[in-house]
BAFIFI-133881 format. One line per 8 residues: their letters; for each residue x, y, z of C-alpha. Coordinates in steps of 0.25 Angstrom, whole numbers, plus 5000, padded with zeros to 4 digits. Example, Ala and Ser with C-alpha at 12.3 -4.5 7.8 and 13.67 -1.06 7.14 Angstrom:
% BAFIFI-133881
as = 5049,4982,5031  5055,4996,5029
***
This chain:
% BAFIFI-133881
xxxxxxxx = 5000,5000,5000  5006,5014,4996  5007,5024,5008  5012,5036,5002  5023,5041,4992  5037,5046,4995  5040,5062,4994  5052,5064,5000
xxxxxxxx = 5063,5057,5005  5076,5064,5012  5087,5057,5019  5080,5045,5023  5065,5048,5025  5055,5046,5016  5044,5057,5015  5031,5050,5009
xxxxxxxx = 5015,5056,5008  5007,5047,5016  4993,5041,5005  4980,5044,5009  4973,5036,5019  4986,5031,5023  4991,5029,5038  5006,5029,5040
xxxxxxxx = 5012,5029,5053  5025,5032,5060  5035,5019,5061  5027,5011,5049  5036,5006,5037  5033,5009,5022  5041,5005,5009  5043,5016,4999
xxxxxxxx = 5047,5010,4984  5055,5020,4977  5057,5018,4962  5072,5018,4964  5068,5003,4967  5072,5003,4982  5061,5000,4993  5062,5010,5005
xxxxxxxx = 5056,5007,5019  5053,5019,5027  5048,5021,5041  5039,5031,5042  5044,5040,5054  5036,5054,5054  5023,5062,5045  5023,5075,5039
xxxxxxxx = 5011,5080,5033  5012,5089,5018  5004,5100,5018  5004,5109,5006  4995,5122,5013  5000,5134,5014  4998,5140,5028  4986,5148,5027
xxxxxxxx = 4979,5138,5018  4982,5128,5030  4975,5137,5040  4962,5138,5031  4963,5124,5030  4964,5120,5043  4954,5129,5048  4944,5124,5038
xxxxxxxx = 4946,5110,5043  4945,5112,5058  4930,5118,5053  4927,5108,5041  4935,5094,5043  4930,5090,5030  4936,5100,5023  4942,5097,5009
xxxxxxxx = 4955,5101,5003  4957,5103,4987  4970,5093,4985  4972,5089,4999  4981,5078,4995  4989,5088,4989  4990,5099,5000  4993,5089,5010
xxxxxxxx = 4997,5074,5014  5005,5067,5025  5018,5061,5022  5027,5051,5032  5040,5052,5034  5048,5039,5032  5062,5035,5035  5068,5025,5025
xxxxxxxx = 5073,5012,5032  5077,5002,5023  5077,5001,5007  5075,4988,4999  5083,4988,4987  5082,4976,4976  5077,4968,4988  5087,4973,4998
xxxxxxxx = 5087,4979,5011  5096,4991,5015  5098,5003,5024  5091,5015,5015  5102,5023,5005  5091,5029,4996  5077,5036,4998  5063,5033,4991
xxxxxxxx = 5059,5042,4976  5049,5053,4979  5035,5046,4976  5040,5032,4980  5027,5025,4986  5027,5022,4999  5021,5009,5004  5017,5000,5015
xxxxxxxx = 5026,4989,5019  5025,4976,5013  5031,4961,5019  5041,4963,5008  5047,4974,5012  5047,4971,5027  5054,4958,5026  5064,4966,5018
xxxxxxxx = 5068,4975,5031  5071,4961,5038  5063,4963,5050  5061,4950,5055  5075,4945,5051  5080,4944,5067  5078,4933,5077  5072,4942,5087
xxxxxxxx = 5057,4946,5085  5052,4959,5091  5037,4962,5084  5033,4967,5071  5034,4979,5060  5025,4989,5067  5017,4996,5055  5008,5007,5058
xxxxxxxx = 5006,5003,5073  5002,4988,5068  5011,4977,5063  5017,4971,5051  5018,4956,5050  5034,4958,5051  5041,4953,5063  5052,4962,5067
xxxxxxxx = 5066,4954,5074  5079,4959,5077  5092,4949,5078  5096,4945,5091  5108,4942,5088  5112,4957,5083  5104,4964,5091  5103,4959,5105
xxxxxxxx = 5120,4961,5107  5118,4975,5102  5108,4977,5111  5093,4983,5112  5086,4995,5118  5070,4994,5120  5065,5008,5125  5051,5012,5127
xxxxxxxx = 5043,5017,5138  5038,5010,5151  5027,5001,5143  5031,5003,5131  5034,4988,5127  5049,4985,5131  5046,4973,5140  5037,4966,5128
xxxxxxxx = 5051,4968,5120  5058,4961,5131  5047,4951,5130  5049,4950,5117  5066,4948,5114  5065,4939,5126  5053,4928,5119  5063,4930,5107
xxxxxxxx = 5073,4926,5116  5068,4914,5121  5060,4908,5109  5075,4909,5102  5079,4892,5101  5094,4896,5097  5099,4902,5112  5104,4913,5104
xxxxxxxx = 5100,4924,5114  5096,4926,5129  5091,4937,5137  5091,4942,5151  5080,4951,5157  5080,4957,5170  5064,4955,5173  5061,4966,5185
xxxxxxxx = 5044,4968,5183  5041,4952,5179  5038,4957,5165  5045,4945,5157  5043,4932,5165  5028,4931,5166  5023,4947,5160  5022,4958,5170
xxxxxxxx = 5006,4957,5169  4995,4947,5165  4995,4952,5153  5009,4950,5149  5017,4939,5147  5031,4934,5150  5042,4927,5143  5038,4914,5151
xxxxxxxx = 5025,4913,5143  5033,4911,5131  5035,4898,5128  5051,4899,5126  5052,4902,5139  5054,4888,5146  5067,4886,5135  5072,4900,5135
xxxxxxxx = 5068,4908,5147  5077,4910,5161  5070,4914,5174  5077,4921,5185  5068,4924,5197  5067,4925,5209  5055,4915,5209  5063,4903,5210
xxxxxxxx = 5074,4899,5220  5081,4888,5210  5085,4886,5196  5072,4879,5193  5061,4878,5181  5050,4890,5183  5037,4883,5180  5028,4897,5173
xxxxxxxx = 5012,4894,5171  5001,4902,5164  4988,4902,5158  4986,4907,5144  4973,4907,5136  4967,4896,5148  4980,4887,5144  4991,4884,5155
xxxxxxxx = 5006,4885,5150  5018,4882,5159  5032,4888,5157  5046,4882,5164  5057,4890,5163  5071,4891,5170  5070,4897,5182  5082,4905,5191
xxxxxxxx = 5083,4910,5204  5086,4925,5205  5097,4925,5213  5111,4932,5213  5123,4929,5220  5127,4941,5226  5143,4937,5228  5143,4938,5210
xxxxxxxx = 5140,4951,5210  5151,4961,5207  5152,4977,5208  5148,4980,5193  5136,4974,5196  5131,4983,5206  5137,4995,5201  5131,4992,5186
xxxxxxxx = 5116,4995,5192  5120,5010,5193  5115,5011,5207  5130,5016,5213  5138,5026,5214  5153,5027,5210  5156,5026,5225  5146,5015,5230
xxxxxxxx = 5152,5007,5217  5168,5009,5223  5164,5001,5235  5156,4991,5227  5170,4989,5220  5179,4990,5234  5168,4978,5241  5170,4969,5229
xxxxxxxx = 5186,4970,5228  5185,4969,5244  5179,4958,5245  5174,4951,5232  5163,4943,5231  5159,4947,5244  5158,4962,5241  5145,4964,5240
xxxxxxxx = 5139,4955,5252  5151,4964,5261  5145,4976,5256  5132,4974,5258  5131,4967,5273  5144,4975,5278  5142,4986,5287  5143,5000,5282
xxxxxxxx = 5152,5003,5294  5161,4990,5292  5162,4991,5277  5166,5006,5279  5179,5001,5287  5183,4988,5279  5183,4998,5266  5192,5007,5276
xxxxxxxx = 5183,5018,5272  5186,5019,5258  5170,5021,5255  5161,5028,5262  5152,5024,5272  5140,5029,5263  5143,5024,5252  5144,5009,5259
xxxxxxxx = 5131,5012,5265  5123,5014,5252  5131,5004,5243  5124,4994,5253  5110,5001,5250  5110,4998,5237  5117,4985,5237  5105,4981,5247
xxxxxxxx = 5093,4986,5238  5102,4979,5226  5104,4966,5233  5093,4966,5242  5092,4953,5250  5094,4939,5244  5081,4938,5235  5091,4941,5223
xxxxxxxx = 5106,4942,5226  5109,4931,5237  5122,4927,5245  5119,4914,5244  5133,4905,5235  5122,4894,5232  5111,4900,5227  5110,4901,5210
xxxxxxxx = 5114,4914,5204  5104,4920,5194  5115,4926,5186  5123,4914,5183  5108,4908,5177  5108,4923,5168  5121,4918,5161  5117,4904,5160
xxxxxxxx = 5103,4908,5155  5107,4919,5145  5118,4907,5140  5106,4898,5136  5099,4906,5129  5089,4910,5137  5079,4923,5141  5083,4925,5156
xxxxxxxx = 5072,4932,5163  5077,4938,5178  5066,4941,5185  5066,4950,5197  5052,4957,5200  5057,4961,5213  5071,4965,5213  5073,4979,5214
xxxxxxxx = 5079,4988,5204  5093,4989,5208  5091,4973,5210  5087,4972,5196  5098,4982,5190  5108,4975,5197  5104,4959,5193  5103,4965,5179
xxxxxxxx = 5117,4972,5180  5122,4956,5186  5116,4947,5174  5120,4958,5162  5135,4958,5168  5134,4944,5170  5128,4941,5157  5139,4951,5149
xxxxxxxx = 5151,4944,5158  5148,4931,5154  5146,4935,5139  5158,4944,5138  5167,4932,5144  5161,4923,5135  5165,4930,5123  5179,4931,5128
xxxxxxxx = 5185,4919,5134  5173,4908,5127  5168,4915,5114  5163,4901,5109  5152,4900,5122  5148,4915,5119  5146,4913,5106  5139,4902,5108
xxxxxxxx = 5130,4911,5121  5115,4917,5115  5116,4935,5115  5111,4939,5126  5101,4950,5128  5099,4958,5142  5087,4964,5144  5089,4977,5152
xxxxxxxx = 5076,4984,5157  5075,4999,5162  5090,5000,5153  5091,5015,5157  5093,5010,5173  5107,5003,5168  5110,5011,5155  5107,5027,5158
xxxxxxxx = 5113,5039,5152  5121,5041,5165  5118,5039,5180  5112,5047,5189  5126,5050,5194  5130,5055,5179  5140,5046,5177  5140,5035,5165
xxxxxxxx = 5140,5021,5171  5143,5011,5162  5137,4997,5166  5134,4982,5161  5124,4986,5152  5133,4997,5145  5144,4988,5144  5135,4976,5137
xxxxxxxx = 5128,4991,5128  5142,4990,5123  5146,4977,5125  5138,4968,5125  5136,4965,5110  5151,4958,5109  5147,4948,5117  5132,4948,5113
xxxxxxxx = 5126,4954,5125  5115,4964,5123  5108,4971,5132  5093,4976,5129  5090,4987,5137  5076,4992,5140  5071,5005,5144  5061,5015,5145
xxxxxxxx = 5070,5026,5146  5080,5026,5133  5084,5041,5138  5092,5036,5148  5101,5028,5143  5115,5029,5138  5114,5034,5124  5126,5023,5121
xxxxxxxx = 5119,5012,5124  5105,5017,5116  5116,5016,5105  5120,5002,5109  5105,4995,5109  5107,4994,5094  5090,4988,5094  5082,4996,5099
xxxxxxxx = 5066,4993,5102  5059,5008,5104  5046,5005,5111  5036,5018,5112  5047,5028,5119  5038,5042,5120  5048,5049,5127  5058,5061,5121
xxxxxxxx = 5072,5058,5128  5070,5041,5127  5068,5041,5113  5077,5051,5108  5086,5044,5117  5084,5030,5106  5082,5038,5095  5095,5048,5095
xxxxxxxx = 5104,5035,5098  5098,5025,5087  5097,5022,5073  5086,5024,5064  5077,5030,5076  5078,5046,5072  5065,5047,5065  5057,5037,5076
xxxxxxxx = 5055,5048,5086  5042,5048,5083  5038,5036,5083  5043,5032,5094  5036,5041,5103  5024,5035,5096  5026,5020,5097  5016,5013,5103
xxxxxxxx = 5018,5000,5115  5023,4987,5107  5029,4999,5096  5043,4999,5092  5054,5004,5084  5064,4994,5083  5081,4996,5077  5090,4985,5078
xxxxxxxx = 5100,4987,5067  5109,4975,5074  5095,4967,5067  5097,4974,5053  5086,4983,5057  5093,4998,5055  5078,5007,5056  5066,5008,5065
xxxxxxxx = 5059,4996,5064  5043,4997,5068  5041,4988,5078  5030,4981,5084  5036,4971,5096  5028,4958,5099  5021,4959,5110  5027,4948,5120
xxxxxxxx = 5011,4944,5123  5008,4941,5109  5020,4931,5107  5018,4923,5119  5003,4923,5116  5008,4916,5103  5016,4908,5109  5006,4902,5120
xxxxxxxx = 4993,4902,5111  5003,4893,5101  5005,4883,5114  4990,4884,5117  4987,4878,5102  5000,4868,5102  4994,4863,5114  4981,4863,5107
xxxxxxxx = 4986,4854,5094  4994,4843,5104  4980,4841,5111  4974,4839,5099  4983,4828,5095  4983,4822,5107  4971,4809,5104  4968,4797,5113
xxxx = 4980,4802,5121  4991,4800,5109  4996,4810,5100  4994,4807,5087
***
């Protein structure tokens, strides 16, 4: 179907007048074929209306029509006509795909999109599948994917406001995860609202309804007390359905951890982090238990008074609220240690939920500070003294929520802190350790490591200084703005040039819900047809 026809083109925007009767919206994606013989497919990022009125003619007009609304005008369709704005995105030239190196002829039709020329942007050539082609707030029949492989070391940013859909995403990259029978990736999340387990309401659904969970998902909880096989049931459509999955205490042996570890939340000060460092070269793995249960008083003289007596004082404050009492970090040599099971799961393959509802937020920064060290250490080494077992270990992705808490601008002391998460930002990809990092508040973070999340998913984000923030530091964004501000919850705008997709991509992400709906209601009618072949107790 012809939308309109081309009447300008400058740079690499495409001016076109919109036909009658015609709705075109921001985001949707037309082809224009020129008679040079090229098939150019723009985005249309903007309107302008073409009026041909001289002011005082425009006045009358207008006041004519606010008295008579159906008022005529002698060649309307010349005086005036909308036009889109378009960006070219690709060209197709004798079949192929490139970057754009030319522009549209003036008058060059402009027309809806057609499978054929879909398939040719190579949308759905990745393993990892996010949703659809979004067209004119609706859907086209074209999966959208990016490659694991590429993109997950070079990492992903997922911004959108609070409710704006970043959990679903999650949701979504970890049912890929898991439905994947090659153990090429894993995934860690650091689960502090029970969103990902079982959903965060009735109405929501968690990556143990999925029917790959009992092969590929790894349960740390504090509901258990043993390594142990978590028995899940539920109800669905009047139907019963059981889910086993591995199951691991949440428990941390508080002699492994080291300074780092504490100081990488960001919650102490240059001075609270010397002692930190003086405890553990005084006493080793002992350091942090003679910290916490020694006297002020006591500690003050053993250090011969090298730190102040304030600073002891409220390093054990913090380090009480951090390590609390035994629920999470214990003393105890014999019990199981949660983090050892992080490494063995993410070596299998797996998706490896940690689920900690109750932990406070420095509890929660400072276990996920432990397992993305731990996970990067072990990685790293790998790679340098047994590159035939890390060649042979799945990427890894680590799911960071509420990013901007680990990765802002500067502190609150003004001061640039680098930390496990900037080192894997830069590091990470040799080793093939990504990070995904999740926020609602893009301003805030470090404008280096916006540039590092080479894919980016850009979920409704109405506000000016975060999706500047996104836009000013990635490619193919500058003419989104408006867009952005206007996606709607589920929308988004997807780049990912490490999956060969170097433009704004309309995006429609699945909606976790549906999937497993699928997936169960297939289970529902397997279990169906089995029956049905089951006569005079045989199966025939």
């Amino acid at each position: 179907m012809k939308v309109g026809v081309v009447i300008w083109t400058e740079s690499n925007k495409v001016v076109f007048r919109i036909a009658e009767n015609v709705n075109v919206e921001r985001g949707d994606l037309y082809k224009v074929r020129s008679s040079n013989g090229v098939t150019y497919v723009i985005r249309v990022v903007d309107f302008k209306p073409i009026m041909l009125f001289d002011p005082l003619e425009l006045s009358r007009l207008s006041l004519v029509q606010m008295v008579d609304s159906q008022m005529r005008i002698f060649d309307r369709q010349l005086k005036y006509y909308d036009t889109a704005i378009g960006v070219i995105i690709a060209e197709i030239s004798e079949g192929r795909l490139q970057s754009p190196s030319s522009v549209p002829r003036i008058f060059s039709p402009v027309e809806e999109m057609d499978e054929e020329t879909l398939s040719k942007l190579k949308l759905d050539e990745g393993d990892i599948e996010l949703g659809y082609v979004r067209m004119e707030h609706k859907v086209a029949e074209k999966k959208v994917t990016i490659k694991g492989e590429d993109a997950f070391p070079h990492h992903l940013l997922i911004v959108s406001i609070t409710g704006g859909g970043k959990t679903n995403v999650g949701k979504v990259i970890a049912w890929n995860i898991m439905r994947n029978h090659e153990n090429r990736y894993s995934m860690v999340i650091v689960d502090t609202e029970s969103e990902y387990f079982e959903g965060a309401s009735s109405s929501t659904l968690g990556l143990i309804h999925s029917k790959y969970a009992e092969k590929s998902l790894f349960y740390i909880t504090p509901k258990v007390n043993e390594p142990c096989i978590y028995r899940y049931e539920f109800i669905f459509n009047e139907v019963k359905f059981s889910r086993e999955v591995q199951a691991y205490p949440l428990k941390i042996n508080i002699r492994k951890l080291r300074p780092e570890d504490l100081i990488d939340t960001g919650e102490f000060t240059p001075a609270q982090e010397t002692l930190l460092w003086i405890m553990w070269r005084k006493y080793e793995e002992e350091w942090l238990l003679t910290l916490i249960e020694s006297d002020p008083d006591v500690l003050f003289t053993r250090l011969r008074r090298s730190i102040p007596k304030n600073t002891i004082t409220a390093v054990q404050r913090k380090l009480n609220v951090m390590i609390g009492n035994e629920d999470i970090f214990t003393t105890d040599e014999g019990v199981y240690d949660a983090v050892d099971a992080v490494i063995k799961g993410v070596t299998k393959g797996k998706v490896v939920l940690i689920d900690m509802p109750m932990a406070l937020e420095p509890q929660e920064k400072l276990i996920s500070v432990i397992v993305a060290r731990r996970i990067f250490k072990f990685y790293e080494l790998k790679r340098k003294y047994d590159i035939e077992t890390w060649e042979r270990l799945p990427t890894v992705l680590i799911f960071v929520e509420e990013a901007h808490k680990y990765l802002r601008k500067k502190s609150d002391r003004d001061v640039r802190r680098e930390n496990i998460f900037t080192t894997i930002s830069k590091r990470g990809r040799k080793y093939r350790v990504g990070l995904c990092t999740v926020t609602q508040m893009p301003g805030e973070l470090e404008e280096s490591i916006i540039r590092q999340q080479l894919t980016k998913i850009i979920l409704p984000l109405p506000t000016r200084p975060d999706y500047m923030k996104v836009v000013n530091y990635t490619p193919y964004l500058e003419d989104s703005i408006e867009e952005i501000k206007n996606l709607e919850r589920g929308e988004a705008l997807l780049v990912s040039p490490p999956s060969g997709l170097k433009f704004a991509v309309p995006l429609k992400v699945y909606k976790y819900e549906d999937l497993i709906i699928k997936e169960l209601m297939e289970e529902i009618e397997e279990r169906r047809d089995l029956r049905r072949k089951v006569t005079y107790g045989r199966i025939v």
